[in-house]
N, C-alpha and C positions, 0 to 999 in steps of 0.2 A: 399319692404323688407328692412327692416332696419339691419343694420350690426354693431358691434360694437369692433374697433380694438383695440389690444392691444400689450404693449410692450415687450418681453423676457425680453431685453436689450437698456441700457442709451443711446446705440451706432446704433438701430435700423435704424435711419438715416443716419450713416453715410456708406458710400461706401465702409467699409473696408472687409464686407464677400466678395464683388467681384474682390478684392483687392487678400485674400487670395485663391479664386479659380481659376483668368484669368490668372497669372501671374505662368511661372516655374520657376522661383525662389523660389518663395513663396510654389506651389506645390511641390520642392524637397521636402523641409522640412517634408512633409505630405509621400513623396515617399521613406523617407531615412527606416520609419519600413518596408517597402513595398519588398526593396532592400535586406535588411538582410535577406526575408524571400524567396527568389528567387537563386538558384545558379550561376544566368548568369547577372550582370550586364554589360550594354552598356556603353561604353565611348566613346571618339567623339564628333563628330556634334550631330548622331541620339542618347541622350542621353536619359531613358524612359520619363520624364517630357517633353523633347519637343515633344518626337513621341507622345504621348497625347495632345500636346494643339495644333499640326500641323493638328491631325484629328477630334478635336474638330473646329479647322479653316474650315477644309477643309467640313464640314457638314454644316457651315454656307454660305460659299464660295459660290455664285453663279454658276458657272463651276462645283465644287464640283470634281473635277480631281487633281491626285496624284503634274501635274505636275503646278500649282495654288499654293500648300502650299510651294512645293520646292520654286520656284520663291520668294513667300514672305519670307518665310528661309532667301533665302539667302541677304537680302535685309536688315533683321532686325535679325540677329543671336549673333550679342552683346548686345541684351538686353534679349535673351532667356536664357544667362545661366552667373553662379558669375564669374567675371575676372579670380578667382583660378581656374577655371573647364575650361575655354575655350581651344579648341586644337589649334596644330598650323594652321592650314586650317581657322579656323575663326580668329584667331589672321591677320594672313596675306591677311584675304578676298577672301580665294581661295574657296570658296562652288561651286562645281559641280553642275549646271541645271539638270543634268541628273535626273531622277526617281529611279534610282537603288538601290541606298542606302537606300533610305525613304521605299521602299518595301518592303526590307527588313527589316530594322528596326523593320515595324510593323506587319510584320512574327512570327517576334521574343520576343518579346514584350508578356511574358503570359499572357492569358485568365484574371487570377488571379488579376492584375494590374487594368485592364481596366473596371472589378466590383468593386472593391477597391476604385478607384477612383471615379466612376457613384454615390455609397453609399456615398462616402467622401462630394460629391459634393450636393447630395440632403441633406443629414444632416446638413451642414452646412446652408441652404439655409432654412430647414425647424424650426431652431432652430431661425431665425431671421424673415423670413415673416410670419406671424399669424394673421389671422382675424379670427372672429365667428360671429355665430348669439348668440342673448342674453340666446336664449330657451337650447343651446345646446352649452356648456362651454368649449369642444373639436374640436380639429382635425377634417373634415370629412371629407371622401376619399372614392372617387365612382371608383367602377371598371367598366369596359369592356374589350372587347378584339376583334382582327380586326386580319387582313394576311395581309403578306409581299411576293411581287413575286422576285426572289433569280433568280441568269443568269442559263442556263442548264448546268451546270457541272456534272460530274458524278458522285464524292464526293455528292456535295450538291441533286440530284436526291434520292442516294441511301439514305438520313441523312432526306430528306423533300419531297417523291414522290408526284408528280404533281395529280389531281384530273384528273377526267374523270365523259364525259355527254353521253347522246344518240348518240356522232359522235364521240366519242371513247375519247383515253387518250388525257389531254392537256400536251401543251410543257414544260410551267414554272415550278418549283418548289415552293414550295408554306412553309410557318410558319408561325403557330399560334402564334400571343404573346396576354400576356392579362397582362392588367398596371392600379396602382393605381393612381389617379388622386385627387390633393386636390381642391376639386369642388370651393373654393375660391380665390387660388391663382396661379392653372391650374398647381403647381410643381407635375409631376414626379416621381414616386419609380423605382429603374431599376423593368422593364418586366422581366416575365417569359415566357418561349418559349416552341416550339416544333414542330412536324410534324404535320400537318393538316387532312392529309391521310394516308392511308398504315394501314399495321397492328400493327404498334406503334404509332398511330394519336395518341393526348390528349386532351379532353377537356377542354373549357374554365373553366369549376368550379375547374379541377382536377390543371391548371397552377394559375387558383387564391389562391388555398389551399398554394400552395408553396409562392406566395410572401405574404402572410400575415405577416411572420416574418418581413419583411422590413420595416412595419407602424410603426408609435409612439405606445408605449402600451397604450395612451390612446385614440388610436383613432375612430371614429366612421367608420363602414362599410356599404356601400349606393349601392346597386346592384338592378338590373330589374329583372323582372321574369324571363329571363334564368338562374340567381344566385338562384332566390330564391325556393331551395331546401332544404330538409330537410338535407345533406348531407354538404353542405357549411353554412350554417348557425351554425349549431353543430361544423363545425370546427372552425368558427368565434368566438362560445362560448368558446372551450375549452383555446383559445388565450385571454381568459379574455377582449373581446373588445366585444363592443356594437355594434348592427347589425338592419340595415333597408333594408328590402327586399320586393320586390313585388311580388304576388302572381297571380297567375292562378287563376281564378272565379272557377274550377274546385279543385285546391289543397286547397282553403281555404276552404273548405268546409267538407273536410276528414279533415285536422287541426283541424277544429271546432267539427267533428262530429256530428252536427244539423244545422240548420237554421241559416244563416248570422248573425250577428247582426243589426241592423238597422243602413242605413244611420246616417254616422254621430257620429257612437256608436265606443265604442271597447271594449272587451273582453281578459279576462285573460285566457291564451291557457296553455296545455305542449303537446308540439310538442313530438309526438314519430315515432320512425322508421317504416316507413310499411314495409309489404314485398316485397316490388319492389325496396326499398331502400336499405334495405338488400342485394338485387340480387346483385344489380349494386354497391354497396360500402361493400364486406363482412368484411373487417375492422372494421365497424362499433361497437363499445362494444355493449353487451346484454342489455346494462341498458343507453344505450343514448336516449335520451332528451334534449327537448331543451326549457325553461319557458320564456315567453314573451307576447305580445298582438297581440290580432288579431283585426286590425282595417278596419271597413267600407268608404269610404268615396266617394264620386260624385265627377266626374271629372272636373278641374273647364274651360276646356274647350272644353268637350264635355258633356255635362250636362246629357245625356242618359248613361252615361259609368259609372260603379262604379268599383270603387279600390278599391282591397285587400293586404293589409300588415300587415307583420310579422315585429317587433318590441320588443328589450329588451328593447327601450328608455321609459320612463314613460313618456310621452307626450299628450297632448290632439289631436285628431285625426284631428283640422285643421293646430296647427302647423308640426304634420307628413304632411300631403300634402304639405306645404310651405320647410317642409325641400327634399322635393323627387322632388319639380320642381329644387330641382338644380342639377339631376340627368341628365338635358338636358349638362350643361356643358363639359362634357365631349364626347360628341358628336365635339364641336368647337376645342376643343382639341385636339382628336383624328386626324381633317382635317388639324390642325396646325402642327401636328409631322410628318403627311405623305404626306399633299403637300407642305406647307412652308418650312418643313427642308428638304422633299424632302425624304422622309422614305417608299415610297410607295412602293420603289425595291431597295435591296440590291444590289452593286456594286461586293464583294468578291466573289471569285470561290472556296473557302474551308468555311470547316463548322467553324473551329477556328476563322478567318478572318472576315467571318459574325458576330460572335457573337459578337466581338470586335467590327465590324463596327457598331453594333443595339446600343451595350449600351453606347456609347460614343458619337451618334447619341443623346439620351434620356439625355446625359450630359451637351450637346450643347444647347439642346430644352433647360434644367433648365437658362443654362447661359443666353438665353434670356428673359424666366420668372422672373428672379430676377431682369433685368434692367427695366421690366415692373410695376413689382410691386413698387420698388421703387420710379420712377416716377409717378405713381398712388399715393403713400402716400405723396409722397413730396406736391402732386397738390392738396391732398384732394376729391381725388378718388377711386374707387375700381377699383382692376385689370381687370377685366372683362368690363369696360366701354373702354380701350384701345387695340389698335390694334399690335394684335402680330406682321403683318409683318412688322409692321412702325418700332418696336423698334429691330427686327431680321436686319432691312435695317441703324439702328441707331447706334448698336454695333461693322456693319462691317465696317461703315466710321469710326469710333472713333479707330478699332483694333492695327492700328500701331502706335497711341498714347498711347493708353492703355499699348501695351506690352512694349514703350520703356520708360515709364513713370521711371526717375532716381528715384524718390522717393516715400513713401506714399501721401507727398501733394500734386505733381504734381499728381497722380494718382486720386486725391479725385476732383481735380482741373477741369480736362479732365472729370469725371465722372458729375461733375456741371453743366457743358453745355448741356451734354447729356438728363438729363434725362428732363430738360423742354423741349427740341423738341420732345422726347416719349409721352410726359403729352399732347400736344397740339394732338395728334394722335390719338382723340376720336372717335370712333363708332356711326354713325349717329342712332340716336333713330326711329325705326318705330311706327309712328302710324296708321298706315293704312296695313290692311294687303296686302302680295304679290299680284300685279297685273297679276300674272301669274301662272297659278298652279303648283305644286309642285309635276312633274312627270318625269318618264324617258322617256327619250326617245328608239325609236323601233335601235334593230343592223340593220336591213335590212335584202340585200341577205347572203347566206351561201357560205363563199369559197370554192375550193375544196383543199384539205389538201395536204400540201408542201408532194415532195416525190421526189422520183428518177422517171424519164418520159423515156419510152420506146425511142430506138435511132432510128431516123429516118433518112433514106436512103435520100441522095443527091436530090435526085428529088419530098422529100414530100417540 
């Protein structure tokens, strides 16, 4: 696959988007509308610009504990805010170890803020890293969606009730999130969420429908057959964005209304609403449709399997398969945001606290995508040939340089160094496939389920 990058901007090299997102100095600026629009500003130490970069720290942090970012606070808290703003506690070096305050802090800290900034951060990020392929002149950005186990709180129980199997309910509490992914440059849109269970579950199409407003307007949308519905795709349409979907060997077939096309073929469709779509989405207008191609094609590695997709792209049907194997991407992605950052289970015991911890989590995840990608173009690479955790383990040696960096030079300075030791962090190429197969393994025995155990007398 050949890729072909290009530039926004004269300054695409240089380090200054990271410049403007790592640094709260630089963040005020961005948080001074943020402030006006909020009736409780913080002043202090826990000022909102730091409680944002201490838990964007604290998700890269190794520990990932309240009392990790405190300690680094207090260590480097004259470079986290302008001499005019420091209190007297940081003036005189008196920062409290304790956790208390930082909990609070980011108690306090609206919801409102910490999407504001998730948004601020991918935009900035999306508007400087940009690659494509040559067939396809846009943006493309694959969805999925995966669950988060959340501690058993009661709040969060009654907000994300836990699932249940044949040996009854489980303990954890459980959220849906489902997130757009730019299949190139592995950036980010904040997630949208929800309950997974209960009688307000949501599904993944219905949590995709709501972040589509997040994407560029011109961006392409790359979903599997659980998206490819007649119900998200028409929503994909009405957002004036171009949509690649895969299909059910069963739905392409009602799509078509007759016999496939031949391998290899594609065919000009209008998708319309059946009535099981109806049931399930009555929203729907009387008069939706959706025009597009229905394309055949043989799997290129499994050669007995044929694919079905839906397509506004006008493409010829092998480069639709060369653009859907990069629908694998976000599979790497997904592992990177919930075991590298460490996103597999939410920390917070309130449902507010959660949401702030997820999408500042997803802010973090960027911060280390944009040190990747940079180092990738510097090197004459794509982001995907380098290793997320090398450059996630690259940003936290450099952090205390970074934040106390006196100026733009020094910051571009320290950024220098950096990103040739990211570049040298290549991903060893397979050629041979796995020597091992690619299975789970068995749980074993069944325990017997935690509970209160009858008391027994002195002499059992």
């Amino acid at each position: 696959m050949i890729y072909v990058l290009y530039m926004t901007s004269p300054t695409f090299h240089d380090p200054g988007v990271l410049l403007r997102i790592l640094q709260p100095v630089m963040l005020a600026d961005f948080g001074e509308q943020l402030f006006r629009e909020q009736t409780v500003r913080r002043r202090g130490i826990y000022t909102i610009p730091v409680v944002v970069m201490l838990m964007i720290y604290q998700r890269l942090n190794g520990k990932r504990t309240l009392s990790s970012a405190v300690h680094w606070l207090a260590q480097h808290a004259d470079s986290l805010q302008p001499a005019s703003e420091r209190c007297k506690r940081v003036k005189e070096g008196r920062i409290s170890s304790s956790t208390g305050g930082y909990c609070q802090a980011r108690q306090k800290m609206p919801t409102l803020v910490a999407e504001r900034v998730t948004d601020h951060i991918f935009e900035q990020l999306q508007a400087q890293l940009q690659e494509q392929m040559p067939e396809v002149p846009r943006p493309v950005f694959v969805v999925d969606g995966s669950s988060l186990r959340m501690p058993h709180e009661k709040e969060l129980t009654k907000s994300f009730p836990p699932g249940h199997n044949q040996h009854g309910d489980n303990h954890w509490p459980v959220m849906r999130i489902v997130v757009f992914h730019n299949v190139h440059t592995g950036v980010a849109t904040r997630p949208s969420w929800g309950p997974m269970y209960g009688r307000r579950a949501v599904s993944e199409q219905e949590l995709a429908e709501q972040a589509l407003q997040r994407l560029p307007p011109e961006a392409v949308v790359l979903g599997d057959a659980n998206f490819g519905i007649f119900a998200f795709a028409h929503a994909v349409q009405q957002t004036q964005r171009a949509v690649l979907l895969r299909l059910t060997v069963s739905r392409a077939h009602k799509v078509l209304g007759q016999a496939p096309p031949r391998i290899g073929r594609r065919v000009k469709v209008i998708w319309e609403a059946s009535r099981w779509d109806r049931h399930t989405h009555p929203n729907l207008p009387a008069e939706a449709r959706v025009t597009g191609w229905l394309v055949s094609c043989r799997n290129p590695g499994k050669r007995s399997e044929i694919l079905y997709f839906f397509t506004t792209l006008d493409l010829k049907p092998s480069k639709i398969v060369a653009l859907y194997k990069l629908r694998w991407n976000i599979e790497t992605d997904l592992r990177s945001l919930k075991s590298t950052v460490a996103l597999r289970q939410l920390s917070s015991k309130d449902r507010a606290m959660a949401e702030k911890e997820l999408m500042l989590a997803v802010a973090a995840y960027n911060v280390v995508r944009a040190v990747q990608c940079l180092a990738a173009h510097s090197a004459g690479l794509t982001p995907r040939q380098l290793s997320f955790s090398a450059a996630q383990d690259a940003v936290m040696a450099a952090w205390p340089d970074l934040q106390s960096a006196p100026s733009p030079t020094k910051f571009r300075t320290i950024m220098d160094r950096v990103l040739p030791l990211v570049a040298r962090a290549k991903l060893p190429k397979r050629r041979r496939k796995r020597s091992y197969p690619r299975e789970i393994w068995g749980h074993g025995g069944q325990f017997p389920s935690r509970g209160s155990s009858p008391s027994k007398g002195a002499g059992a």
